[in-house]
N, C-alpha and C positions, 0 to 999 in steps of 0.2 A: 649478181646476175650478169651472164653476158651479155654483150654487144647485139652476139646473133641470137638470140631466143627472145631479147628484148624485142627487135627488127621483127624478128618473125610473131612475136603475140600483135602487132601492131597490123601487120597483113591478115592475120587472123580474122582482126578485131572487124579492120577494111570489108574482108569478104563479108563476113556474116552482116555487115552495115548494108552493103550492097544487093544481097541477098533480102534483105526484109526491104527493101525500098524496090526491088525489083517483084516483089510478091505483093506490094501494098500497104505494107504494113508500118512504111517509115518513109521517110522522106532523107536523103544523105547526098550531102555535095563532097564530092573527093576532093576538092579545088579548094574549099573552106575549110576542109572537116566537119560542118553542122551536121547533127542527125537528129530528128524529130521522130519520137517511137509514136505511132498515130496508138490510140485508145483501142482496149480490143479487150474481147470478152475471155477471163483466163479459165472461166468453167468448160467455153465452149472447147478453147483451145486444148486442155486437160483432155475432153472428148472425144475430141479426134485424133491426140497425140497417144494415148492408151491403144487404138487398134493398128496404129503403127509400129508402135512399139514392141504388141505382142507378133505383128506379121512378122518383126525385124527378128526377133526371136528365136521364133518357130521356124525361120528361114536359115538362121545359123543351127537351130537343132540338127536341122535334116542335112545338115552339110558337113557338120562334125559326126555324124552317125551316132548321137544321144538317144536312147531310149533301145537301142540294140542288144542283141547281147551277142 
């Protein structure tokens, strides 16, 4: 593995840390590196992540011109 893919999964890893402690969902100090994933309901999450998922979809359908002839 290189240098920079290693460096860049690491900023990755940072943002998405940042990101759920900025939503609530963790607790993450950049200064330590601690991150605390707070307890969360994965059915709900499942639930609200499926009409996402399908809007995200149905948004690239209509943009690649799927379903046309």
């Amino acid at each position: 593995m290189s240098w920079n893919l290693a460096r860049g999964l690491v900023y990755l890893a940072c943002l998405a840390a940042s990101g759920l402690a900025m939503a609530g969902l963790a607790e993450f100090d950049l200064a330590t590196g601690t991150f605390d994933l707070k307890p969360f309901n994965l059915y709900a999450l499942v639930g609200a992540g499926g009409g996402v998922v399908s809007s995200a979809l149905a948004s690239l359908a209509l943009l690649r011109g799927w379903g046309r002839r």
